[in-house]
N, C-alpha and C positions, 0 to 999 in steps of 0.2 A: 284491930289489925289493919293492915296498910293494904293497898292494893299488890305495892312491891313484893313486901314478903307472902302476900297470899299467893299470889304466882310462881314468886319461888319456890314454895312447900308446894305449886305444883308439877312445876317442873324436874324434881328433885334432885334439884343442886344446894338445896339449905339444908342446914345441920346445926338445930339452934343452941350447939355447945359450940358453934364455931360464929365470929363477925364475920356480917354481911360486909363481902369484898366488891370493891369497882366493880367486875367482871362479871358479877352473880346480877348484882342490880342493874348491868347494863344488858343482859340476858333476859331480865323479870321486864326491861322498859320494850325492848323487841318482841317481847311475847304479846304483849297488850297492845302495841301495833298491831300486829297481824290478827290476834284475836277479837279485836276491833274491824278491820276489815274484812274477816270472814263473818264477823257477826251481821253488819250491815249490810252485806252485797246481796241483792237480789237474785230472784233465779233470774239466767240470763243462758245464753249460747251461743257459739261461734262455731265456725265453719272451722275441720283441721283437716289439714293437708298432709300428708303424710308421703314422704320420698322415698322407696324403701329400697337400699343396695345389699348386694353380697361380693366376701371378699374370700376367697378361698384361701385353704391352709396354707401358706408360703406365697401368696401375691402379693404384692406391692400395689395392688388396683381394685376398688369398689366398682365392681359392675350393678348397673342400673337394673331394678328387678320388678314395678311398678309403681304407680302412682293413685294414693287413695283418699278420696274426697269423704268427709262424712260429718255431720252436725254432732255436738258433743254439747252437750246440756248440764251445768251445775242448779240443780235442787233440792231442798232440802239435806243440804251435804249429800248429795251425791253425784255421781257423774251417769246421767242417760245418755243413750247414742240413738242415732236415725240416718237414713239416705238423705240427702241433699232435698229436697222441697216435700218432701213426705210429712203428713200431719198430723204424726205421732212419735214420741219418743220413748221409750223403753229400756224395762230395768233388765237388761240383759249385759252377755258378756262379750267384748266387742271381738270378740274371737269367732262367738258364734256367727257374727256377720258377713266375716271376711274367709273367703276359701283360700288356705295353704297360706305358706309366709308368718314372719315375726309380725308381731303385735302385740300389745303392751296399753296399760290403761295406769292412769291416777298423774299423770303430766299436769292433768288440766286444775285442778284442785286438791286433791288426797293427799298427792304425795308432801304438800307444805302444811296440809291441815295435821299429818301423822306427824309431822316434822316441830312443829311448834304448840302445836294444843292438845298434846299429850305427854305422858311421861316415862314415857320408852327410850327418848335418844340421853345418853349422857353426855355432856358439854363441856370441850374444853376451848376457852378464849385463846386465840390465836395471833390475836394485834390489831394494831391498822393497815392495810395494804392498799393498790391502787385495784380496781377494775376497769379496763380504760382509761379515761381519764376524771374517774369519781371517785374521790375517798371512799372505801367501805370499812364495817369491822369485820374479820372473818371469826367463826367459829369454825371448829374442827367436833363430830359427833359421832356418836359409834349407838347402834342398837345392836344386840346380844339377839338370835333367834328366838330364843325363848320370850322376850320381851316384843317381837317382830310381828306386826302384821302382814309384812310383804309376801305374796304369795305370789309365787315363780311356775308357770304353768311353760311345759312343751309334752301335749299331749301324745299318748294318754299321762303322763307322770304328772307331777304336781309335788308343793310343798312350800311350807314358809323359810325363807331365808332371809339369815343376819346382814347388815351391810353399816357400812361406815359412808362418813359423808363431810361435804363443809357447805356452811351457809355464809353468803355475801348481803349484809344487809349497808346499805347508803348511810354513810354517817353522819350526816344529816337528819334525814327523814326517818331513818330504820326501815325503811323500806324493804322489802325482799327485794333483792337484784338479779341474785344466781342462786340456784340450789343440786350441787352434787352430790351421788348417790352410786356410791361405787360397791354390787353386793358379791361378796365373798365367801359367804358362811352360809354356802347350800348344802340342801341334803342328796344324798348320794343317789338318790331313785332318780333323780332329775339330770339328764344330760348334758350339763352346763358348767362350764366351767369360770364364766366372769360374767358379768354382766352391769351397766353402767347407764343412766340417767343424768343426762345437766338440764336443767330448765331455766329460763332467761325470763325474766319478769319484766312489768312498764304499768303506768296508771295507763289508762284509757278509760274516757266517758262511759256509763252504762245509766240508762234512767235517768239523765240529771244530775250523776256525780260522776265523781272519779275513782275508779276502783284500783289496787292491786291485782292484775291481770297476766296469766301465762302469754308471751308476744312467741316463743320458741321453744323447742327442747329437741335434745339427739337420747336415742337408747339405742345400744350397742352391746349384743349378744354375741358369745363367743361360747360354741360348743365345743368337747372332748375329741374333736380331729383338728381344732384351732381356727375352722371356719365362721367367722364374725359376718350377723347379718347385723344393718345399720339401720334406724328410721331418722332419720330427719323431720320433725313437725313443724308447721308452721299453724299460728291460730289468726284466724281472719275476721272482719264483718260480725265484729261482738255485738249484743245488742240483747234489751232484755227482753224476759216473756213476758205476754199481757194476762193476767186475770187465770181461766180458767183453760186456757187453751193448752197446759201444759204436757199434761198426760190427758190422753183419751186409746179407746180401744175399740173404736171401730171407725173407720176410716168416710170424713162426709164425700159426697159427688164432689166431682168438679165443679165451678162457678157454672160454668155453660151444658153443664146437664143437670143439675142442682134447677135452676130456673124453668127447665121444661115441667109440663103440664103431669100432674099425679105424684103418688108419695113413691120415694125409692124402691124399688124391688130387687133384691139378691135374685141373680141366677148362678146354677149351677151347671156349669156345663160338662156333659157326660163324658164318659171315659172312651177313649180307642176311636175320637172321634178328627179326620182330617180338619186342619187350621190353617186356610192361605191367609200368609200375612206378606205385606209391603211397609218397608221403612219410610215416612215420611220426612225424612230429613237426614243430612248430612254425618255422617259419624267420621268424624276424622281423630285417627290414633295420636295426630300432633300434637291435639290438642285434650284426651283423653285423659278420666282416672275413671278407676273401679269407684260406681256409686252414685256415676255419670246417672240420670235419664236416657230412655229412648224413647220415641214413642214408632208405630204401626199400627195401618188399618187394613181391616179385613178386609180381602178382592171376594170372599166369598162366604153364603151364608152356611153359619150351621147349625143342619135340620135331621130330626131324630123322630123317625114313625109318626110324621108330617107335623111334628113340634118345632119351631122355632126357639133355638137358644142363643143365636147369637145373629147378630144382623150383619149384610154384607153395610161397609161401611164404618163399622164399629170400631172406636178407639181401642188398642192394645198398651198400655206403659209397660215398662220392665227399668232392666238397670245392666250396669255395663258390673259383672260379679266379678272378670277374670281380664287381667291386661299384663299379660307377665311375658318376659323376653325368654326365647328357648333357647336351652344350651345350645352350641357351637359357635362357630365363627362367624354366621352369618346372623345381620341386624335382619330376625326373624321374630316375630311376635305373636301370640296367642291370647284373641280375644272371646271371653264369654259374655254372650247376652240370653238374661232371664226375664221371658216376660214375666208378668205378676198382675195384672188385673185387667178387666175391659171395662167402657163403657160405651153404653149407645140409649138416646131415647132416654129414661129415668132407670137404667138398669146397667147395675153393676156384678162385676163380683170376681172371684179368683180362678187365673190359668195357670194352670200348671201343665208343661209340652214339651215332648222329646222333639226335636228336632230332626226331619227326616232330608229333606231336601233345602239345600245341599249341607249335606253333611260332612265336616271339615274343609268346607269350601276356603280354597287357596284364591287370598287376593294378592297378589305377585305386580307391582309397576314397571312399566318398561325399561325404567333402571336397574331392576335385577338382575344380577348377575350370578345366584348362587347356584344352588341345589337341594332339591331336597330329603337327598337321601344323609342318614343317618340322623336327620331331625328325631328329637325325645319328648314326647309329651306328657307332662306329668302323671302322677297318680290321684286317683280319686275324681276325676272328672265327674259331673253329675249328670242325671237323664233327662233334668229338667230344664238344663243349659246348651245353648249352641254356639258350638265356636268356629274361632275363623284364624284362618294364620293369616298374617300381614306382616309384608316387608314397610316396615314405618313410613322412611323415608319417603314416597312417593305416590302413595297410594290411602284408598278411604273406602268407607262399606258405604254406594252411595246412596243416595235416596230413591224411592223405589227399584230395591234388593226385592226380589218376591223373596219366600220362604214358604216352605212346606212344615207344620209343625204336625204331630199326632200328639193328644190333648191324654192327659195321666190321671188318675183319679184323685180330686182335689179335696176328698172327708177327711183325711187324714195329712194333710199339705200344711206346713207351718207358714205362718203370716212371713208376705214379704218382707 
């Protein structure tokens, strides 16, 4: 049997009371591109960017709603996520990362691996058309729910839905170009009413070669009052992974406390215990996304029934979890920062701290001109986050902010 027809009997567009037509074979030749490229490429990762707007029912205008940094890993056909310089990835849901707001996962790989190397979408040849200025062939494809992997989450609801789509492959290369994914055939638990995925493909270098690589993609949610939230992605600083570094699950020192004298030691720092901390650097909202670093260090030790747990000095990291614009009229911003670990000397380990002082501390720039009454802040804020309104425009959380944290019980604290 041929390569051709074996891909077509798997793609299930062959019917061998029926000749293999043009269209079928030029479908079986695109499939064995891509499942050539997917078979080859190494694990690797890239930085995604994510823009995220809301458009309200009857505007004509996507207002800006934040900006989200985060590493996204393809291995072993899967997609992991992580924060920005963190040295672990993780098989989790990127939902669980991110507090509030649309997001959406399988841009980066899934959605073309479900797309071409299975046999869920049905295919009909659509011609030749231009993309730009590149010959492609387009297919036009439909997956049936029943046959559908996509799972459509706006918690708590969930469920798999159907969607139709067209693929742009380079008529040339076969290339994937563009891949649309427009889903329609949800289930009625889930309060959604459209929802839409394009992804924009490019080689780019990885190890040595050149891969088939996501360079873009928009997903565009529209719930049952007609309010469409947007992502815009961008995929950045591709590059593969080395050897063994890929998944780990406990997290090494830093270089510069990793070198100091004796083996690591976990501490645990007690509960209800005061936290002075100072920002050693700059945080500016101009330049900000959720996912960001920070770092702080302690002005002060803390000491428990004459135990030292934590040293005055001691590094603090965390991450910027919350940078989202508050309703009204005024360019008003809501930012949270979570610490998440210390180090000092050969000793590490997890913070977990309500913020006491200053609590919703207002950083306002001399260019303000608003008010802040009838400001809304959202729901669900957490206890282990501190946040800060800022007017964007002209203002930063600057370096050395003291802060007052009170420290929460970390035995039951999920990994940052």
């Amino acid at each position: 049997m041929s390569l051709v027809t074996a891909v077509s009997l798997a793609s299930g567009q062959y019917s061998p009371t029926q000749p293999l037509t043009a269209e079928t074979i030029l479908l079986a030749r695109i499939r064995v591109v891509m499942a050539e490229n997917l078979k080859n490429l190494p694990n690797y990762t890239c930085t995604m960017e994510i823009e995220r707007s809301r458009r309200r029912a009857k505007s004509k205008r996507f207002e800006s709603v934040d900006l989200l940094r985060i590493e996204v890993a393809y291995v072993s056909n899967k997609e992991l996520y992580a924060w920005p310089g963190s040295s672990q990835f993780e098989e989790r849901e990127i939902g669980d990362m991110i507090q509030g707001g649309a997001i959406g996962s399988g841009e980066f790989a899934l959605h073309a691996r479900s797309t071409f190397l299975s046999n869920a979408p049905a295919f009909t040849y659509q011609g030749k058309s231009m993309l730009g200025d590149v010959p492609v062939h387009k297919f036009a494809f439909k997956v049936p729910r029943l046959r559908s992997g996509y799972m459509l989450r706006v918690r708590p609801a969930e469920g798999i839905a159907g969607y139709h789509g067209a693929a742009y492959n380079d008529a040339d290369s076969l290339d994937l170009l563009r891949l649309e994914l427009d889903v329609d055939d949800i289930p009625s638990n889930v309060p959604v009413r459209h929802a839409q995925n394009i992804i924009e493909y490019q080689r780019l270098p990885v190890g040595g070669a050149t891969f088939l690589l996501p360079k873009s993609a928009e997903t565009t949610i529209t719930d049952l009052s007609g309010e469409e939230n947007r992502n815009r992605i961008s995929f950045n600083n591709c590059h593969q992974f080395t050897g063994q570094s890929v998944l780990t699950f406990d997290d090494p020192l830093p270089d510069d406390v990793s070198k100091r004298a004796g083996p690591a030691v976990t501490v645990t720092l007690p509960p209800d215990a005061e936290l002075f901390l100072k920002l050693t650097k700059v945080l500016s909202p101009r330049r900000m996304a959720v996912g960001d670093a920070f770092e702080a260090e302690a002005t002060r030790a803390v000491r428990r029934k004459g135990e030292e747990y934590l040293a005055k000095g001691a590094r603090i990291e965390g991450r910027v979890t919350l940078y989202q614009r508050l309703p009204g009229p005024d360019s008003l911003f809501l930012i949270g920062l979570k610490p998440e670990r210390f180090f000092y000397s050969n000793k590490t380990g997890l913070v977990a701290a309500a913020l006491q002082t200053p609590a919703f501390n207002v950083f306002l720039g001399p260019g303000y001109r608003g008010r802040l009454s009838g400001v809304r802040l959202p729901e669900n804020l957490r206890r282990d986050t501190g946040y800060f309104i800022v007017s964007r425009d002209d203002f930063v959380l600057p370096s050395g902010l003291t802060m007052i944290w009170r420290t929460l019980d970390v035995s039951g604290a999920a990994r940052p």
